[in-house]
BANUDREN-243851 format. One record per residue: residue number from 1; x, y, z of N, C-alpha, C, CB in turn. Coordinates in nm, 4 decimals. Each point is the difference from the previous one (the first is absolute). Glycine has a CB too. Layout:
# BANUDREN-243851
[NUM, [X, Y, Z], [X, Y, Z], [X, Y, Z], [X, Y, Z]]
...
***
This chain:
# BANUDREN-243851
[1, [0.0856, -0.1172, 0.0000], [-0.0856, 0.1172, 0.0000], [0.0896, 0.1227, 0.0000], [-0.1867, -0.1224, 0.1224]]
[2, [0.1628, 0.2078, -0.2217], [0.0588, 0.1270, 0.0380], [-0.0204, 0.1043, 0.0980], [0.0155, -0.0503, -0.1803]]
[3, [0.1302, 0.1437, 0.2298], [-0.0331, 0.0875, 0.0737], [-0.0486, 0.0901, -0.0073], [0.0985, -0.0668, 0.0456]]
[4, [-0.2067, 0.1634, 0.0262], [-0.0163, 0.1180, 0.0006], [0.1060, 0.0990, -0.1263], [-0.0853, -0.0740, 0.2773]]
[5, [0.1878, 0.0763, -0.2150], [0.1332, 0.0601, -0.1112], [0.0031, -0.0259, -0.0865], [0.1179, 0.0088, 0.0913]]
[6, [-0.1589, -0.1478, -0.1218], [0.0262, -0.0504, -0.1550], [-0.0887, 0.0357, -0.0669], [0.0997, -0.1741, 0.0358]]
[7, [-0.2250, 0.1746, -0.0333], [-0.1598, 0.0201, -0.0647], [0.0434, 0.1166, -0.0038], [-0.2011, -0.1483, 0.0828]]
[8, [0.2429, 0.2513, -0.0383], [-0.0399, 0.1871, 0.0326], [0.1221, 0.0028, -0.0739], [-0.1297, 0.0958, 0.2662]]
[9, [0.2888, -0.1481, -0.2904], [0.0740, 0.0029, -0.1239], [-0.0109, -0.0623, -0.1110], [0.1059, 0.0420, 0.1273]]
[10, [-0.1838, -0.1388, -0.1581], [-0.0771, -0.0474, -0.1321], [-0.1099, 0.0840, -0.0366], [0.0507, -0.2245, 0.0494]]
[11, [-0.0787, 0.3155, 0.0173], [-0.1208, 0.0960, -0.0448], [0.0663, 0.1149, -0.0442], [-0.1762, -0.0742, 0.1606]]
[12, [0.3145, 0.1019, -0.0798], [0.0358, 0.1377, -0.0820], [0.0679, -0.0209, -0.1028], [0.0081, 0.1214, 0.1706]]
[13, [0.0329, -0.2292, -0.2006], [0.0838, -0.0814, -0.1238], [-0.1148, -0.0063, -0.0997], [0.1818, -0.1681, 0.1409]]
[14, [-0.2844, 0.1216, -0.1227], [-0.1363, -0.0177, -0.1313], [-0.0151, 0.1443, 0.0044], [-0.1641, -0.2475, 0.0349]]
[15, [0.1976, 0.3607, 0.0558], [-0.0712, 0.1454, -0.0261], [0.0637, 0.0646, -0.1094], [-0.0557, 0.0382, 0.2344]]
[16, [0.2240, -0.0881, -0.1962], [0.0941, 0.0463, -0.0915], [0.0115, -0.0421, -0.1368], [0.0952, 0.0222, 0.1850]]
[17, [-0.1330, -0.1757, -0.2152], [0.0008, -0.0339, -0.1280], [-0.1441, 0.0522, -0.0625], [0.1711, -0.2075, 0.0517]]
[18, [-0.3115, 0.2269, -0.0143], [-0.1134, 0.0357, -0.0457], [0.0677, 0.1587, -0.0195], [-0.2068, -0.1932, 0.1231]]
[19, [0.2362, 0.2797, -0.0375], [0.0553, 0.1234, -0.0916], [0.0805, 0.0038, -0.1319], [0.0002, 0.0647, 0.2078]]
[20, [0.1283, -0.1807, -0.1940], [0.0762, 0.0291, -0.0749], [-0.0076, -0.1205, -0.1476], [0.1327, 0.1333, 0.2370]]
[21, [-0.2140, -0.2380, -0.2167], [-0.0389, -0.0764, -0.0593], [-0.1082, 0.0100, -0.0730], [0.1087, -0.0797, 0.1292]]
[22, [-0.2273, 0.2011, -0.1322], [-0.0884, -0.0146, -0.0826], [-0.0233, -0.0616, -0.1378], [0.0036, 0.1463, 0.1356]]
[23, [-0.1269, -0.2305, -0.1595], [-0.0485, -0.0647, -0.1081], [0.0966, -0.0276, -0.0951], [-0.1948, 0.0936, 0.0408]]
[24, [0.1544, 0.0320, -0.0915], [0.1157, 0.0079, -0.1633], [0.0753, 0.0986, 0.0066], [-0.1445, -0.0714, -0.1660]]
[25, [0.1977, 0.1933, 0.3001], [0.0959, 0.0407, -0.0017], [0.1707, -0.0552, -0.0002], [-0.2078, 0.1097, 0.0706]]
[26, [0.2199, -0.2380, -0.0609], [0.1232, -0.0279, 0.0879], [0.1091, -0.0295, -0.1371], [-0.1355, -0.1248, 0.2646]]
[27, [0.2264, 0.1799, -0.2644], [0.1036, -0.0563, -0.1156], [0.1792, -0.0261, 0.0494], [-0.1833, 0.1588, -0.1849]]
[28, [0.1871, -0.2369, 0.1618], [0.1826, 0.0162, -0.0002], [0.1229, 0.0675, -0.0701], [-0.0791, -0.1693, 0.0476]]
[29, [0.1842, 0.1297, 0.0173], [0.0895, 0.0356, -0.1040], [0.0840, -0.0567, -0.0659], [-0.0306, 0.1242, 0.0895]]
[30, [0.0696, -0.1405, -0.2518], [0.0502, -0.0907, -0.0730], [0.0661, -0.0486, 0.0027], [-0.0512, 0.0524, -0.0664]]
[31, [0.1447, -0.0329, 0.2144], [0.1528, -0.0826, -0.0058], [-0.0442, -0.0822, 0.0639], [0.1884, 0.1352, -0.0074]]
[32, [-0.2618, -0.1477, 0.1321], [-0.0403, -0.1205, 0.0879], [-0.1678, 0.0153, -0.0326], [0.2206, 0.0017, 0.2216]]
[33, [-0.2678, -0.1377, -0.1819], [-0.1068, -0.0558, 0.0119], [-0.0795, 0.0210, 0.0969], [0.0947, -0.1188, -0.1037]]
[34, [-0.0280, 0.1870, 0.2606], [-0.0098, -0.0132, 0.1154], [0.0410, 0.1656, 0.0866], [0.0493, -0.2952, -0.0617]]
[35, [-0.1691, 0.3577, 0.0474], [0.0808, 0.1182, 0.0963], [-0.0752, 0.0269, 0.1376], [0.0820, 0.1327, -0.2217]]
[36, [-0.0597, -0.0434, 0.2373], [-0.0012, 0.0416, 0.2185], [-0.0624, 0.1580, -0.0508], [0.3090, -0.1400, 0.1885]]
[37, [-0.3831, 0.1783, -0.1012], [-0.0565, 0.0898, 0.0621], [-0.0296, 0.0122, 0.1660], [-0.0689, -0.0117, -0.2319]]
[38, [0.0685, 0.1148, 0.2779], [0.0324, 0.0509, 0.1124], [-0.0922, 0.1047, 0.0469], [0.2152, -0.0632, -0.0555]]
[39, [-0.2774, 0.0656, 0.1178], [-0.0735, 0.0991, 0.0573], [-0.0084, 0.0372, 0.2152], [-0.1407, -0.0902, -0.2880]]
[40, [0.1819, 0.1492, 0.2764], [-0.0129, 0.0430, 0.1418], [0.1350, -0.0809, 0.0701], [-0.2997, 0.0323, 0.0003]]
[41, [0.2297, -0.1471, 0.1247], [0.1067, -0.1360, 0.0133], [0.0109, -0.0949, -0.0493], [-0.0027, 0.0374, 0.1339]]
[42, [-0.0742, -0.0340, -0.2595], [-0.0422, -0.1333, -0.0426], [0.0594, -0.0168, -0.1413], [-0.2210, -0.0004, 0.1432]]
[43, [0.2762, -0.1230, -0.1567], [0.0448, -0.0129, -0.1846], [-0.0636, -0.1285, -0.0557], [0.2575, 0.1077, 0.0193]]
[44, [-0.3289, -0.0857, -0.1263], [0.0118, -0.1617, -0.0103], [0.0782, 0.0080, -0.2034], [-0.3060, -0.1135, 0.2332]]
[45, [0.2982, -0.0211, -0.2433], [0.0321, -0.0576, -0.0857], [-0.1247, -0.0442, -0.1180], [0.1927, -0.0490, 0.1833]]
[46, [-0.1656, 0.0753, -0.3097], [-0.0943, -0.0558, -0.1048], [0.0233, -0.0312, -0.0987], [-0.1025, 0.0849, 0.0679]]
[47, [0.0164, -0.1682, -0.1533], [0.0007, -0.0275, -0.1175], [-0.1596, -0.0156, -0.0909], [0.2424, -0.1013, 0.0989]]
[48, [-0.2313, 0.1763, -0.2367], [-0.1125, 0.0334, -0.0138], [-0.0555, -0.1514, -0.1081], [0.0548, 0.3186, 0.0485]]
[49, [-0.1721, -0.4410, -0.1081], [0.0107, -0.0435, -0.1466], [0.0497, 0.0665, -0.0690], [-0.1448, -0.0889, 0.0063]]
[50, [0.1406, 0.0288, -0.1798], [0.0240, 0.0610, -0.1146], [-0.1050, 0.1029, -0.0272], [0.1162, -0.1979, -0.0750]]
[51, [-0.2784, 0.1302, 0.1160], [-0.0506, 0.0606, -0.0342], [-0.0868, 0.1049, 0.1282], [0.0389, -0.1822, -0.2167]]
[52, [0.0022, 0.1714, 0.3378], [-0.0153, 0.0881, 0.0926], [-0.1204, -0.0576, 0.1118], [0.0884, 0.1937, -0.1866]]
[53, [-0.1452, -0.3300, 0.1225], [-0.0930, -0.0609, 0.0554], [0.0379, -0.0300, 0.1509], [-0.0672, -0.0824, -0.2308]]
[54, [0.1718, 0.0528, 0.2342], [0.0434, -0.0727, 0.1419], [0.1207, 0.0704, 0.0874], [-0.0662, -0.2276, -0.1230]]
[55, [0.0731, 0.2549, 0.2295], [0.0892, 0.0307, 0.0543], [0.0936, -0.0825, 0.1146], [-0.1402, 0.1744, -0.0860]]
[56, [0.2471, -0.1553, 0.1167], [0.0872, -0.0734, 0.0537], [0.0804, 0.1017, 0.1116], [0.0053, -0.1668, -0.2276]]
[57, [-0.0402, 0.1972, 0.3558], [0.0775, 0.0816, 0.1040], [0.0819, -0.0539, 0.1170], [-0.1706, 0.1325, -0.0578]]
[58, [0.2642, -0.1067, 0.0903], [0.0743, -0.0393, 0.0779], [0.0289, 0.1044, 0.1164], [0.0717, -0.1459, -0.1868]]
[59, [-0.0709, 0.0958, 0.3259], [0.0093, 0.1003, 0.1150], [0.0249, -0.0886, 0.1677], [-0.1906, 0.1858, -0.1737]]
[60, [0.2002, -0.1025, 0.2214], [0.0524, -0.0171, 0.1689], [-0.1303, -0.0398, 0.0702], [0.1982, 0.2013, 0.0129]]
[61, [-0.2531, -0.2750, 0.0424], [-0.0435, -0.0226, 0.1534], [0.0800, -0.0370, 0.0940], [-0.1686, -0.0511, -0.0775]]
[62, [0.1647, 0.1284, 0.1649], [0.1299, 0.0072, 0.0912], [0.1210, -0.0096, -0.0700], [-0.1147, -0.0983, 0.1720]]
[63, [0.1669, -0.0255, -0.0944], [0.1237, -0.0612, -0.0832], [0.0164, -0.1027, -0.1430], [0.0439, 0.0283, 0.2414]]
[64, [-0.1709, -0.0545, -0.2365], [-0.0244, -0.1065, -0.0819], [-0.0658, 0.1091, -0.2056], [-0.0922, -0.2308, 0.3266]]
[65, [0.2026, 0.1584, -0.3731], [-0.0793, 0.0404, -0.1784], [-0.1317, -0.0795, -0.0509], [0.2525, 0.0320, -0.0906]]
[66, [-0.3283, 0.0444, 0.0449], [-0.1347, -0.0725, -0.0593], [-0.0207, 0.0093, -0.1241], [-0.1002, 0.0347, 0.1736]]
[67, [0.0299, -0.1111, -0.2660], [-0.0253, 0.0642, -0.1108], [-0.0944, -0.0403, -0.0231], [0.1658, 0.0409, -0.0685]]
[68, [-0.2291, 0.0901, -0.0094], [-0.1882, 0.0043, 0.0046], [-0.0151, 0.0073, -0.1774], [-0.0791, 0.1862, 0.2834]]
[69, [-0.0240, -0.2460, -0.3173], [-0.0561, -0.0428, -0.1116], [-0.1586, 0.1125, -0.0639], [0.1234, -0.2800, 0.1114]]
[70, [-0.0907, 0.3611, -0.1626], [-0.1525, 0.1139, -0.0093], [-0.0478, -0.1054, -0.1441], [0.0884, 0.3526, 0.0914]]
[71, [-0.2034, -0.4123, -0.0503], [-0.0693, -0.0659, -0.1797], [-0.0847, 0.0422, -0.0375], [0.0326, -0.1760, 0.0053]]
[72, [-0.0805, 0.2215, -0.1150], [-0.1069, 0.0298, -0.0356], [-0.1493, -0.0630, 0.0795], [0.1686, 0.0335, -0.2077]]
[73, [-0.2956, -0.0080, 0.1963], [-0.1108, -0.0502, 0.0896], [0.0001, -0.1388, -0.1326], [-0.1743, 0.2708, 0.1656]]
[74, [0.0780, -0.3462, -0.1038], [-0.0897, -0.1255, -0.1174], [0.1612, -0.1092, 0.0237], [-0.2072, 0.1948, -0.2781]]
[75, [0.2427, -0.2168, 0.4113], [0.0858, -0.1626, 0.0333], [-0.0735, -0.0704, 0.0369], [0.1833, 0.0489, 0.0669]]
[76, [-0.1513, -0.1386, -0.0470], [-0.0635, -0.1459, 0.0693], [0.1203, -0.0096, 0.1390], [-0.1071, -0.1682, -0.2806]]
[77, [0.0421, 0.2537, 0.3587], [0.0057, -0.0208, 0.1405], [0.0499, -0.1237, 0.0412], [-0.1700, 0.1393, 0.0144]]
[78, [0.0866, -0.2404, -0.0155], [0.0571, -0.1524, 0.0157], [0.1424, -0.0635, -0.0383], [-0.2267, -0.0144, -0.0373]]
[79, [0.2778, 0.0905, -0.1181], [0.0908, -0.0629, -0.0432], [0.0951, 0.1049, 0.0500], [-0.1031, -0.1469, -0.1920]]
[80, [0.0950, 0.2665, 0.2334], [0.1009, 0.1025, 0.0874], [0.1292, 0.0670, -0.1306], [-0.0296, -0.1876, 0.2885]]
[81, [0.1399, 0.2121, -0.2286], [0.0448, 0.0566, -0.0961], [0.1788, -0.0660, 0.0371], [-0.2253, 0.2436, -0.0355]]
[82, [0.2397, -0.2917, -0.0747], [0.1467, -0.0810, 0.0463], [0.0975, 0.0898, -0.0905], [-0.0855, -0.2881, 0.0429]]
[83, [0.2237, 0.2574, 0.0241], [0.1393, 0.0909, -0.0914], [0.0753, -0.1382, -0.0120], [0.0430, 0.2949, 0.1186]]
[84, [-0.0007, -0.3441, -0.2614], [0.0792, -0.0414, -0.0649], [0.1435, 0.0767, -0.0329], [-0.2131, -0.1027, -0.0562]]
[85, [0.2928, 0.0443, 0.1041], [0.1186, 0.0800, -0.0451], [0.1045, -0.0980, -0.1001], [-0.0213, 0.1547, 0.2451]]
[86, [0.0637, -0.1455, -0.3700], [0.0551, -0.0750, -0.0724], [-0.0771, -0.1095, -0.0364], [0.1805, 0.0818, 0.0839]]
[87, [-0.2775, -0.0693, -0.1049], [-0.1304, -0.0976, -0.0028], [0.0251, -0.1501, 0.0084], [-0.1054, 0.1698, -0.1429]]
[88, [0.2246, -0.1968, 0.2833], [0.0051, -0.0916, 0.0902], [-0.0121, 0.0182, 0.1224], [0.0966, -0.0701, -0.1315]]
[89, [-0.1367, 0.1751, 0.2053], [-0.0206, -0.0041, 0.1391], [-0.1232, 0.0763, 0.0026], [0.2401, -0.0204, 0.0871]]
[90, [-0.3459, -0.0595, 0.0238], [-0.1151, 0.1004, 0.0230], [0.0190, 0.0211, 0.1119], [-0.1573, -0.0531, -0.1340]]
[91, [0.0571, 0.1921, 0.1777], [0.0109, 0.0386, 0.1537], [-0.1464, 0.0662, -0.0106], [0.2934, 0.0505, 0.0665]]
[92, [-0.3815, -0.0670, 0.0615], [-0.1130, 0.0234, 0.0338], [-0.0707, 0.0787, 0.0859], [0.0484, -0.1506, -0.0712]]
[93, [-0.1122, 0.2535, 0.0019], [-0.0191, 0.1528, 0.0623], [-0.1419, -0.0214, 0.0653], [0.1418, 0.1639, -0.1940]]
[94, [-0.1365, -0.1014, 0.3059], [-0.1504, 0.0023, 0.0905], [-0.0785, 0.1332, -0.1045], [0.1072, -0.0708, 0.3280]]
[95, [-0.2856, 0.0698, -0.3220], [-0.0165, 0.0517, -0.0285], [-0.0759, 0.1138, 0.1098], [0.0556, -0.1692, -0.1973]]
[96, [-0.0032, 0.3075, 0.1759], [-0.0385, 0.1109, 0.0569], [-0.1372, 0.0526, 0.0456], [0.1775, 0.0173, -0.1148]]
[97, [-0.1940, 0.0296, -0.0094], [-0.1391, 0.0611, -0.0139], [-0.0100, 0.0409, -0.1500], [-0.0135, 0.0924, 0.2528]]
[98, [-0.1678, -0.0674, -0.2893], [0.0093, 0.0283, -0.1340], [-0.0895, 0.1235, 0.0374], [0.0405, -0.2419, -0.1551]]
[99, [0.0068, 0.3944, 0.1215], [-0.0556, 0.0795, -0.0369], [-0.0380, 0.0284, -0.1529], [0.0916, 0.0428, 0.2063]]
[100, [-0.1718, 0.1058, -0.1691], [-0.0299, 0.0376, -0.2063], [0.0918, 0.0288, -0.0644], [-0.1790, 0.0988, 0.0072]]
[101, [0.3168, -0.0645, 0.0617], [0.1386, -0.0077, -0.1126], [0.0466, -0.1489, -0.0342], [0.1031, 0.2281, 0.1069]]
[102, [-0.1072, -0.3117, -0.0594], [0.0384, -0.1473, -0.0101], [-0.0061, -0.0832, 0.1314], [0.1490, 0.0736, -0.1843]]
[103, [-0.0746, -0.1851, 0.2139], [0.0336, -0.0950, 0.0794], [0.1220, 0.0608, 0.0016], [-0.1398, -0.2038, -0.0369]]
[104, [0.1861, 0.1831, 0.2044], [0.1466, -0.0248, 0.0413], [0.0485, -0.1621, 0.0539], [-0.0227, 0.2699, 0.0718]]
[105, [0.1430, -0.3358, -0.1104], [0.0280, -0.0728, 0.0696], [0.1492, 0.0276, 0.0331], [-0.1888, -0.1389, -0.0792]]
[106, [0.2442, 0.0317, 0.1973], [0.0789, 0.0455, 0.0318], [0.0813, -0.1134, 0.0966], [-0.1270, 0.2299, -0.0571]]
[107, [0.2645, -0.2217, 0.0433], [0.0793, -0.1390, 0.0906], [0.1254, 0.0976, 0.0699], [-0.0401, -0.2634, -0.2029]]
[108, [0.1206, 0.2060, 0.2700], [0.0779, 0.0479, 0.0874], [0.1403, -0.0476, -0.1031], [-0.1675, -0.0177, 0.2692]]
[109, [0.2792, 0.1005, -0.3145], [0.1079, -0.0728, -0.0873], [0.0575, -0.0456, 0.0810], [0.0303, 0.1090, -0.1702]]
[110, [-0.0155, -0.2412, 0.2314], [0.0670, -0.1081, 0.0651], [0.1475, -0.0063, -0.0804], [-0.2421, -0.1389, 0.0704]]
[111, [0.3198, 0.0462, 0.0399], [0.1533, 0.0194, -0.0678], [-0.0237, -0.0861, -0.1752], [0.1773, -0.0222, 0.3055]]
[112, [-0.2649, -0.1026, -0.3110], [-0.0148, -0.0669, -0.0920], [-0.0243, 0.1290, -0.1174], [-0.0860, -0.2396, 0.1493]]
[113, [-0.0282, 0.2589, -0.1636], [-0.0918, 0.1048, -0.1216], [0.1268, 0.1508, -0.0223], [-0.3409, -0.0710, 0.1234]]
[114, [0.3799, 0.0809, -0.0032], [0.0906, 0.1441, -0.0191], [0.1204, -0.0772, -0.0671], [-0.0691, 0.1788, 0.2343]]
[115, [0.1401, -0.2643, -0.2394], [0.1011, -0.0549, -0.0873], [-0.0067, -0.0549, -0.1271], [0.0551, -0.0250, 0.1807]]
[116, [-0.2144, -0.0310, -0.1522], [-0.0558, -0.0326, -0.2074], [-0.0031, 0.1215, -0.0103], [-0.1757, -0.2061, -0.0619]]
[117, [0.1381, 0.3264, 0.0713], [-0.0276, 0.0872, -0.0578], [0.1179, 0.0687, -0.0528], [-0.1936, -0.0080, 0.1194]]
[118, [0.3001, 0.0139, 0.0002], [0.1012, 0.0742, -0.0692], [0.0990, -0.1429, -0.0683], [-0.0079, 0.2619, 0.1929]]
[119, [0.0123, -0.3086, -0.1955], [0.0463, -0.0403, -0.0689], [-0.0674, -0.0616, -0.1511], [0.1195, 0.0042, 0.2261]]
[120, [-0.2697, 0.0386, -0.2194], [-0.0282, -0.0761, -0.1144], [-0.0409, 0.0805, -0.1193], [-0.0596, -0.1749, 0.1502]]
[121, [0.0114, 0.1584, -0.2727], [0.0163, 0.0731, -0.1269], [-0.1210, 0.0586, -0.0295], [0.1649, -0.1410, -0.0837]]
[122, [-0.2690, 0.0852, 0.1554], [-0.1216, 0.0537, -0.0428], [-0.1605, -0.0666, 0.1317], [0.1537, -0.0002, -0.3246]]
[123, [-0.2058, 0.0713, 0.3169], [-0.1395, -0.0861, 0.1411], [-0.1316, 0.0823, -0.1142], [0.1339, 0.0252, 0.3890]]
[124, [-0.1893, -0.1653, -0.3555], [-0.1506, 0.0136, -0.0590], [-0.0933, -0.0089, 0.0890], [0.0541, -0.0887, -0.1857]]
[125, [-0.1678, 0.1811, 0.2029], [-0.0916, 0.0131, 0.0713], [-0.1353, -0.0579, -0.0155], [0.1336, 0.1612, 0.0232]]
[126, [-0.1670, -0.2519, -0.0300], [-0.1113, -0.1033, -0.0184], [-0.1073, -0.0289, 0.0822], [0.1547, -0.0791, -0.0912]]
[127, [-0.2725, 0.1800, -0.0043], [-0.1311, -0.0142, 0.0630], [-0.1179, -0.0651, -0.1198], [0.0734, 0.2270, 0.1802]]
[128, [-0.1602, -0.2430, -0.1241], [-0.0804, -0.0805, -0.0904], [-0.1652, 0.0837, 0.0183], [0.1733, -0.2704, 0.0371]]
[129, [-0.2656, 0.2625, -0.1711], [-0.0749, 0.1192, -0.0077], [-0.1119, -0.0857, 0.0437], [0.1032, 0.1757, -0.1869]]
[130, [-0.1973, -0.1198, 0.2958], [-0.0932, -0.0228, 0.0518], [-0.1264, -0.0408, -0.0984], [0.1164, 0.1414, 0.1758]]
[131, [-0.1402, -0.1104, -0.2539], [-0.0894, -0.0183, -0.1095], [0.0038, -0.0924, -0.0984], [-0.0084, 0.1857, 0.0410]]
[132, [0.1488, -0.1984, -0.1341], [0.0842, -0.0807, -0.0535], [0.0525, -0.1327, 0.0303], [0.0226, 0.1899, -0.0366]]
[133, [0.0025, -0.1482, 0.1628], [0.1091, -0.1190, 0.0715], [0.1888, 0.0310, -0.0738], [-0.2671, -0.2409, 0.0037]]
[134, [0.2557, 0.3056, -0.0811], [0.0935, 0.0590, -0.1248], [0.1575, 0.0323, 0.1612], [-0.2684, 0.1862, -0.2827]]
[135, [0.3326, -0.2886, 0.1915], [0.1390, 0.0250, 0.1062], [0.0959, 0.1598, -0.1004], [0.0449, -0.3727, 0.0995]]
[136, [-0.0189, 0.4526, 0.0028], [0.0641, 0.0769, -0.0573], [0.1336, 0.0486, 0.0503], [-0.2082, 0.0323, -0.0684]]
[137, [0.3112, -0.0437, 0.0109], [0.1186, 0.0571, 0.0272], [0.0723, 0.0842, -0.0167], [-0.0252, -0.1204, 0.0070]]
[138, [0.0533, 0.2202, 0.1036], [0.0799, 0.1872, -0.0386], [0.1335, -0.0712, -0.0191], [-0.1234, 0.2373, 0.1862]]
[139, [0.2095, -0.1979, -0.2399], [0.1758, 0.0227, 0.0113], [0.0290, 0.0724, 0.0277], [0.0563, -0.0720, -0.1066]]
[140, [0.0447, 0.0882, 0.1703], [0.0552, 0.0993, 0.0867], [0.1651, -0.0494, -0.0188], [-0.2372, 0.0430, 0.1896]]
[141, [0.3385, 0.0635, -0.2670], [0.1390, -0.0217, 0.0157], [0.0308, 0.0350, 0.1342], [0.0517, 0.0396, -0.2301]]
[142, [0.0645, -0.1286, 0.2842], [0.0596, 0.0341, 0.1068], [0.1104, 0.0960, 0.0309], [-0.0826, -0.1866, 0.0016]]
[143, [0.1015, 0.2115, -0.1554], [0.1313, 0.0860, 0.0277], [-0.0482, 0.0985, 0.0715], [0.1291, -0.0404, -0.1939]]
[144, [-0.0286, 0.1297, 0.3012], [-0.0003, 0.1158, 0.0639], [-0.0741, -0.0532, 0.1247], [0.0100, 0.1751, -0.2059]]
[145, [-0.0577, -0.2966, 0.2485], [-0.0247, -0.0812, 0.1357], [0.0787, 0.0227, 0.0706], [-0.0839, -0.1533, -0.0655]]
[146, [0.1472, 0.1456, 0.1070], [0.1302, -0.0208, 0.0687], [0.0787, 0.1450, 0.0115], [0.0122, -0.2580, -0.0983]]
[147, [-0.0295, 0.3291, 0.0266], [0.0184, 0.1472, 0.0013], [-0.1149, 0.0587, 0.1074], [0.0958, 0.0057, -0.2697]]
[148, [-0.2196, -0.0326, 0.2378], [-0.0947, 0.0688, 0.0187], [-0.0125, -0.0330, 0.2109], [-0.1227, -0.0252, -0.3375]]
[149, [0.1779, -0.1093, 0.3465], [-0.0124, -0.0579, 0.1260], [0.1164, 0.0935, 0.0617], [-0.0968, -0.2670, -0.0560]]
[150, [0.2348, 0.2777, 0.0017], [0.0607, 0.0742, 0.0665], [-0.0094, 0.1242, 0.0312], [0.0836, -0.1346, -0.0582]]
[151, [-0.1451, 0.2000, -0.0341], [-0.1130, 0.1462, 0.0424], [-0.0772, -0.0027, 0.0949], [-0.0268, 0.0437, -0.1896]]
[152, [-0.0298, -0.1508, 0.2163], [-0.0847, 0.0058, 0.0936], [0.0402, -0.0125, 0.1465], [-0.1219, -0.0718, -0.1772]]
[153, [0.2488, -0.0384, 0.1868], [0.0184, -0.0178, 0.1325], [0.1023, 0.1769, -0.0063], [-0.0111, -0.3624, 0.0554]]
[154, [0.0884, 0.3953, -0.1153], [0.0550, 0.1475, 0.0211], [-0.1170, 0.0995, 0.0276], [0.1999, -0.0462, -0.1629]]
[155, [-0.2913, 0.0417, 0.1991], [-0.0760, 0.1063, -0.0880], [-0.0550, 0.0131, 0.2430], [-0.1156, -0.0957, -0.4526]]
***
């Protein structure tokens, strides 16, 4: 169960990415895949789809890194939302909540998932469409991972 602290810093972490993350505002920059924003005390980490559908944020509770999943609305809840990385390792995200901007999900980067990641070439985000049953997969390059993590713990 989480603490008091943790819920009330996972809330200012979702406050910070809903400002700085809007819908179809969010873009990167072309050298990395993966950049940091900062507001107040807070930084997190992101990555946007190709086509802007899905988002990918990275940030602090307490001590521990998380990374949260923004999906479009119309998933299948049941089947949740999994990250493939090198499309040999899966890892399995709790799901959040679904507001009228999308669903969030979200896992804690354990030493396992934080080492596929940096070390691996690419993670696919795999949700499946509530209506459809239609499995769908974002890509996401990894380059600038591992950059973007060291921003964060400096930051």
């Amino acid at each position: 169960m989480a603490s008091l602290f943790n819920v009330l810093k996972l809330s200012s972490a979702l406050a910070v990415a809903a400002t700085y993350f809007p819908s179809a505002g969010l873009t990167q920059s072309n050298e990395n895949f993966w950049d940091v924003v900062c507001a107040e005390q807070s930084c997190t980490g992101f990555a946007v789809s190709q086509d802007s559908t899905l988002k990918v944020i990275v940030y602090f509770v307490a001590d521990a890194l998380v990374i949260e999943i923004l999906t479009p609305l119309g998933i299948n809840l049941q089947h949740g939302v999994d990250l493939r990385v090198d499309e040999t390792r899966d890892f399995q995200t709790q799901l959040l909540s679904c507001e009228l901007d999308g669903c969030r999900a979200f896992t804690q980067l354990n030493d396992s998932l934080l080492t596929a990641l940096q070390n691996g070439l690419s993670l696919k985000v795999v949700i499946q469409t509530s209506r459809s049953r239609e499995i769908l997969g974002f890509d996401f390059s990894l380059i600038g991972f591992t950059d973007m993590i060291a921003n964060l713990r400096s930051e």
